[in-house]
C-alpha positions as CSV (number, residue, x, y, z in Angstrom):
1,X,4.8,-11.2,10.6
2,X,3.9,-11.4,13.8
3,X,0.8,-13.6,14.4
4,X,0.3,-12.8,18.4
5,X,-3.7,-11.5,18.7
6,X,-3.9,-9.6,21.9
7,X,-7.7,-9.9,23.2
8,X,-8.9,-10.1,19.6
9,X,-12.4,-10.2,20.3
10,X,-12.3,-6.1,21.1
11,X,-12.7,-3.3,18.6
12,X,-10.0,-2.1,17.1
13,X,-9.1,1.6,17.4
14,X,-7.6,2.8,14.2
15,X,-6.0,5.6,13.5
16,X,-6.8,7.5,9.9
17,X,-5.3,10.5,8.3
18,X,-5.8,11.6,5.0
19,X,-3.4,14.7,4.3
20,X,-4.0,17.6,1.7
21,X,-6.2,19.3,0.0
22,X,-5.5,23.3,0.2
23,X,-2.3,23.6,2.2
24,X,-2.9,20.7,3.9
25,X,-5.6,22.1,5.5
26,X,-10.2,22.2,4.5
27,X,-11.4,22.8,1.9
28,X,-11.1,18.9,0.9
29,X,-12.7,17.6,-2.3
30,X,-15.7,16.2,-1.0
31,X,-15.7,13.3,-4.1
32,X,-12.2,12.5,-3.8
33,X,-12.5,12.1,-0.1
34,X,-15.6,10.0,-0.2
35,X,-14.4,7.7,-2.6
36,X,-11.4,7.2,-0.6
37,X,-13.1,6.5,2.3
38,X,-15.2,3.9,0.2
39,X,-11.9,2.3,-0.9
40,X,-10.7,2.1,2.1
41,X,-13.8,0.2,3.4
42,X,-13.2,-2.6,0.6
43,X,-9.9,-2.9,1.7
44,X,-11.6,-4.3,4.9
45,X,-14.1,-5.6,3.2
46,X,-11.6,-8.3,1.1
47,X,-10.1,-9.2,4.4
48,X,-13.2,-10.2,5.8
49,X,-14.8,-12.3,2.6
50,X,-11.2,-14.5,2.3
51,X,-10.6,-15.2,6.0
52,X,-14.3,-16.4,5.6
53,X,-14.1,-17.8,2.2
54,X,-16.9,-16.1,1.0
55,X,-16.9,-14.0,-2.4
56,X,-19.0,-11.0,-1.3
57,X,-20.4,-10.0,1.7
58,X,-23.9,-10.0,0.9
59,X,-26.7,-6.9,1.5
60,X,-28.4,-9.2,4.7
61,X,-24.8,-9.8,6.0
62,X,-23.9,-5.6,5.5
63,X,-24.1,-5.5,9.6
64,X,-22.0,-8.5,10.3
65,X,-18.8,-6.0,10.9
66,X,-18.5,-2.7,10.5
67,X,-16.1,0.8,10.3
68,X,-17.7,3.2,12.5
69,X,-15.8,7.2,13.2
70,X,-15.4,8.0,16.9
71,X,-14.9,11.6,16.2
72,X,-13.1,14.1,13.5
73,X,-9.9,16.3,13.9
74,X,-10.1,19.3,11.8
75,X,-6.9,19.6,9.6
76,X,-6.9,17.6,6.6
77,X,-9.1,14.7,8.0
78,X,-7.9,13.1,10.9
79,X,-10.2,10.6,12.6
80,X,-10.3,7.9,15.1
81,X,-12.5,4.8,13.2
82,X,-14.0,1.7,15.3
83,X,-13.8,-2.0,13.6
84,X,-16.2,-3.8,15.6
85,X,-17.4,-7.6,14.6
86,X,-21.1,-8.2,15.7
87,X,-21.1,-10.9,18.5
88,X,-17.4,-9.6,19.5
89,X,-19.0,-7.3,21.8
90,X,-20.9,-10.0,23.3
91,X,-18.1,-12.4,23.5
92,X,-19.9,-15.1,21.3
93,X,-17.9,-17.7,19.4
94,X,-17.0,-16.6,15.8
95,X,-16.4,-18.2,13.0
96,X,-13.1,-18.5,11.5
97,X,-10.6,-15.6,12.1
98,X,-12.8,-13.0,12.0
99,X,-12.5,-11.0,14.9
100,X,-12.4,-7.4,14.8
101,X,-7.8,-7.6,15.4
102,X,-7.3,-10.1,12.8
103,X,-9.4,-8.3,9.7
104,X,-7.3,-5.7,10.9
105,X,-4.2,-7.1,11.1
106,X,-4.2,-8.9,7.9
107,X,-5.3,-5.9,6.1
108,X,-2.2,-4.6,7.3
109,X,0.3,-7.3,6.0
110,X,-1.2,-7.5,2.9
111,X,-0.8,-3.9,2.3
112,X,2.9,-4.6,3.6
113,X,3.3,-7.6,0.8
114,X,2.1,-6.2,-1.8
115,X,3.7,-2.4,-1.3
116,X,7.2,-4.8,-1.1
117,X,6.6,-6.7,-4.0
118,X,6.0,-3.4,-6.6
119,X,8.6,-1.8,-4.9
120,X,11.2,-4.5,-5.6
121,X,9.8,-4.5,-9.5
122,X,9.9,-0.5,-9.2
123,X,14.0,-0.9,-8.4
124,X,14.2,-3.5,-11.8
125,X,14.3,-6.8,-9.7
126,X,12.2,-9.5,-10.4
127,X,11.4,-10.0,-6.1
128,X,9.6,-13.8,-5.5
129,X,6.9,-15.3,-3.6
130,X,7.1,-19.2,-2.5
131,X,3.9,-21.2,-1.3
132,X,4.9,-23.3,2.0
133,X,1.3,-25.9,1.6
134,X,2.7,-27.4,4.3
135,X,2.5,-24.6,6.9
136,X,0.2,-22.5,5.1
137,X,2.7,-19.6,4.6
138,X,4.1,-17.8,2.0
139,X,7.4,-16.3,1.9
140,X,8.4,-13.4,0.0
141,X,12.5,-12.7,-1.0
142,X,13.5,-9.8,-1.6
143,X,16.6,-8.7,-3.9
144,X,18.9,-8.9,-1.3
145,X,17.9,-12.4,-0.6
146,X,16.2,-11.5,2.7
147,X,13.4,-14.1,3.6
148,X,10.1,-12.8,5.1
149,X,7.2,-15.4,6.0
150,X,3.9,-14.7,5.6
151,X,0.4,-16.4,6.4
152,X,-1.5,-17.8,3.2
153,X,-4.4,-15.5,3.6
154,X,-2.1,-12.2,3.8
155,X,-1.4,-13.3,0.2
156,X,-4.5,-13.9,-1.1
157,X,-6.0,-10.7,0.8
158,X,-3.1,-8.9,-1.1
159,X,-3.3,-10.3,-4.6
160,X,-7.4,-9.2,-4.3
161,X,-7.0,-6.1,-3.1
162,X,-4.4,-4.7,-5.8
163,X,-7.3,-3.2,-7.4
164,X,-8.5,-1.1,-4.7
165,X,-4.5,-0.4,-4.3
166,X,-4.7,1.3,-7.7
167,X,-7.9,2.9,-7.1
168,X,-6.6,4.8,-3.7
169,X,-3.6,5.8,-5.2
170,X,-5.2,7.5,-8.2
171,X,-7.5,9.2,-5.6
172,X,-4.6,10.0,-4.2
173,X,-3.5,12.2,-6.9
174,X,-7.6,12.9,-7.9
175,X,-8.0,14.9,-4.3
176,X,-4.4,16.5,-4.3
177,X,-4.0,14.4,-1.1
178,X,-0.5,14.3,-0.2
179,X,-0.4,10.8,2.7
180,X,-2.5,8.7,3.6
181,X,-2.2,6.2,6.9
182,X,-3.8,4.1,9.1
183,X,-2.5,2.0,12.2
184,X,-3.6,0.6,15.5
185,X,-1.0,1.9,18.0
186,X,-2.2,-1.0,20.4
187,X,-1.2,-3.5,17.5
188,X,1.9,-4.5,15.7
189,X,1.2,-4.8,12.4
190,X,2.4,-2.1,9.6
191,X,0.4,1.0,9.1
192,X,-1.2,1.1,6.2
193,X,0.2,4.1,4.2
194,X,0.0,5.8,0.8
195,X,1.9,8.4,-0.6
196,X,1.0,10.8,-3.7
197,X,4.9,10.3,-4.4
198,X,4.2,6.9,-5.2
199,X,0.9,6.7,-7.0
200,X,1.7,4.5,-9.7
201,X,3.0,1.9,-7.4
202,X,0.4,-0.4,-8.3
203,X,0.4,-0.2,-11.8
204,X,0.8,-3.0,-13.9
205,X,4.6,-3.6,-14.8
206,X,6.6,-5.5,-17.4
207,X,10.0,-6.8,-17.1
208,X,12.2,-9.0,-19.2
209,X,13.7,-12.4,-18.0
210,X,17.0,-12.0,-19.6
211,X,17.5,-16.4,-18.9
212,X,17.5,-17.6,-21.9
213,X,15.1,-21.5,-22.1
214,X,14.2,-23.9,-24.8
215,X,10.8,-24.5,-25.5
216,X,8.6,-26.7,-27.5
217,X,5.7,-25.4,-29.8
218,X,4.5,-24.9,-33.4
219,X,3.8,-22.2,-35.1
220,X,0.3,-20.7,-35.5
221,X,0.5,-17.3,-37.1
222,X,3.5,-15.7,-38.5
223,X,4.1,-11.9,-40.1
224,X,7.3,-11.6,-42.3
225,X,6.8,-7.6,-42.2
226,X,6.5,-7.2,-38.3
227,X,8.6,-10.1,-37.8
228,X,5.7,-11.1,-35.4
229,X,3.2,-14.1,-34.8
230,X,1.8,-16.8,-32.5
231,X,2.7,-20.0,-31.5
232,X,1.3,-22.8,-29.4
233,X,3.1,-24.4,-26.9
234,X,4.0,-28.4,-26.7
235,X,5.6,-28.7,-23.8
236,X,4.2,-26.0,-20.9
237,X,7.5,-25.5,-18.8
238,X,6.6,-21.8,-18.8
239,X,4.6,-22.4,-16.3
240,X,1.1,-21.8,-15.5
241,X,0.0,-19.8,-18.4
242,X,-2.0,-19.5,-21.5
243,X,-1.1,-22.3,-23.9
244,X,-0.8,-20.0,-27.0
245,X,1.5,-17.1,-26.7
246,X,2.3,-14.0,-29.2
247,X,6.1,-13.7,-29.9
248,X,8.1,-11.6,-31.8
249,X,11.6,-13.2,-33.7
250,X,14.9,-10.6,-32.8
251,X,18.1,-9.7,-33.8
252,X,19.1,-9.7,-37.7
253,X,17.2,-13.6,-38.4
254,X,16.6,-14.5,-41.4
255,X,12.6,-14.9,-40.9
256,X,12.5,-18.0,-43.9
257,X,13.1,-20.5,-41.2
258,X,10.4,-19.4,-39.4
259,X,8.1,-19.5,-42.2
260,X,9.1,-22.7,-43.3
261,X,8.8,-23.9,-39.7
262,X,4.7,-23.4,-40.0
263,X,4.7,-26.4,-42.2
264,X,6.4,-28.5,-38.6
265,X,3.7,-30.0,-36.0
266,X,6.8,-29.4,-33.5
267,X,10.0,-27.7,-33.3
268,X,11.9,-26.4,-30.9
269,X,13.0,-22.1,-30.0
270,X,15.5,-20.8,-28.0
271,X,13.4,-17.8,-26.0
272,X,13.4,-15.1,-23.1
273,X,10.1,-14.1,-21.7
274,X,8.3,-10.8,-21.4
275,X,6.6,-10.8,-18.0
276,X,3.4,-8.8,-16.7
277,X,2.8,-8.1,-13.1
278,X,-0.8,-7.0,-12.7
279,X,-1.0,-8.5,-9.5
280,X,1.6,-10.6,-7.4
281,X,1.0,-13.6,-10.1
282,X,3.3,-13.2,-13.0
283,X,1.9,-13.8,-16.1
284,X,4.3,-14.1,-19.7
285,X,2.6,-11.8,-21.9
286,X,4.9,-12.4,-25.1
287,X,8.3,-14.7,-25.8
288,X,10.9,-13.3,-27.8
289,X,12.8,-15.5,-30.0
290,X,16.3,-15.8,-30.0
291,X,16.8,-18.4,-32.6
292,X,15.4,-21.5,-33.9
293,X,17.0,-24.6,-32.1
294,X,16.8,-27.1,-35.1
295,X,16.5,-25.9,-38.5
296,X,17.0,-29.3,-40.5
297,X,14.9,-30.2,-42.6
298,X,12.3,-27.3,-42.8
């Protein structure tokens, strides 16, 4: 990314077109087109609140910034918008990084992150993000191995804003749009862009981490029928998740080990991991069970 801000105390010019509709061309649903234009706003909006630290931008604090149009292009709707930051225009000292070119341009990169990291899961790879503390990055490989380095807040921006992702991609498809994009020609960063092509982008994904681990737990629940229960986990080197997990035993096992095993306080599974992406945090949603590591004993 690159971080130069060019007189970032100026409004930004953006430029914002919203294609479809009939033929491309008016009538445009008016509902679909104003909640775009709504979701687009909190796209802005969740720049603004984490480059401040702040949750919401409460209703005395609606003024601090704003999206104004400069004028309308008939055709589809084409418009030139204004982000202006009051005090910017005045040349007074803001706080933090909000000027009018940085909520901009991390809106941008964020957008760019996150449209990367679905599309990586899209094509069946499991794509990473590494937090750098150190210089308050993160950087994002891709399936190719390719390194891209990101500031901190692009990620957080992104990982808020998936939700709004989803909600302009299903308008997307609700007002027959066909594109979407927004850029500032005077600025580097990525144009923000959506496609009805690729309107489930966003949606939440599961893949399957074929690497097989050991782990350490006890059995809470267990269904001979579905072959089915829930364990707790002893020894958390799944990572930063829930401590009691749903699983489901597979293959031809013999399930009696597994119901004797609810008598152990600890014993020890040989697993592979069903992962959810809702947002760029990966969360294991259910282990499979290859096979029970120890069986003396039960």
């Amino acid at each position: 990314m690159n971080k130069i801000i060019n007189n970032p105390l100026l409004p930004q010019k953006i430029s914002f077109n919203l294609k479809g509709g009939l033929n491309s061309e008016y009538p445009l649903d008016l509902r679909a087109t104003a909640s775009f234009l709504l979701y687009f706003q909190h796209l802005i909006d969740k720049s603004y609140c984490t480059i401040n630290n702040i949750d919401r931008i409460r209703p005395n604090k609606n003024n601090v910034y704003k999206v104004v149009v400069k004028d309308f292009t008939v055709g589809s709707l084409s418009s030139d918008l204004m982000l202006i930051v009051e005090g910017a225009r005045l040349t007074l000292p803001l706080l933090g990084l909000s000027t009018p070119e940085s909520i901009w341009t991390y809106t941008c990169y964020a957008c760019e992150l996150a449209s990367r990291f679905f599309n990586g899961l899209k094509s069946n790879t499991q794509p990473k993000i590494e937090i750098n503390g150190n210089n308050n990055t993160v950087i994002y490989t891709d399936n190719t191995g390719a390194k891209i380095e990101y500031p901190q807040e692009t990620y957080e921006i992104a990982n808020k804003s998936i939700p709004t992702y989803r909600k302009l991609s299903q308008t997307m498809v609700n007002g027959s749009f066909s594109e979407f994009k927004a850029h500032n020609e005077s600025n580097n960063a990525p144009p923000i862009f959506f496609s009805s092509e690729s309107a489930d982008l966003y949606n939440e994904q599961t893949m399957v981490d074929e690497t097989p681990e050991i782990i350490q737990c006890n059995i809470i629940r267990f269904d001979k029928e579905t072959r089915t229960g829930k364990l707790r986990l002893l020894d958390n080197n799944c990572g930063d998740i829930n401590s009691e997990l749903p699983f489901q035993i597979i293959g031809n096992q013999d399930s009696s080990p597994y119901i004797a095993a609810m008598n152990r306080d600890e014993i020890s599974m040989n697993c592979i991991r069903e992962i959810s992406y809702a947002s760029l945090k990966p969360k294991i949603t259910r282990l499979q069970i290859i096979s029970l590591v120890t069986t003396e004993h039960l």
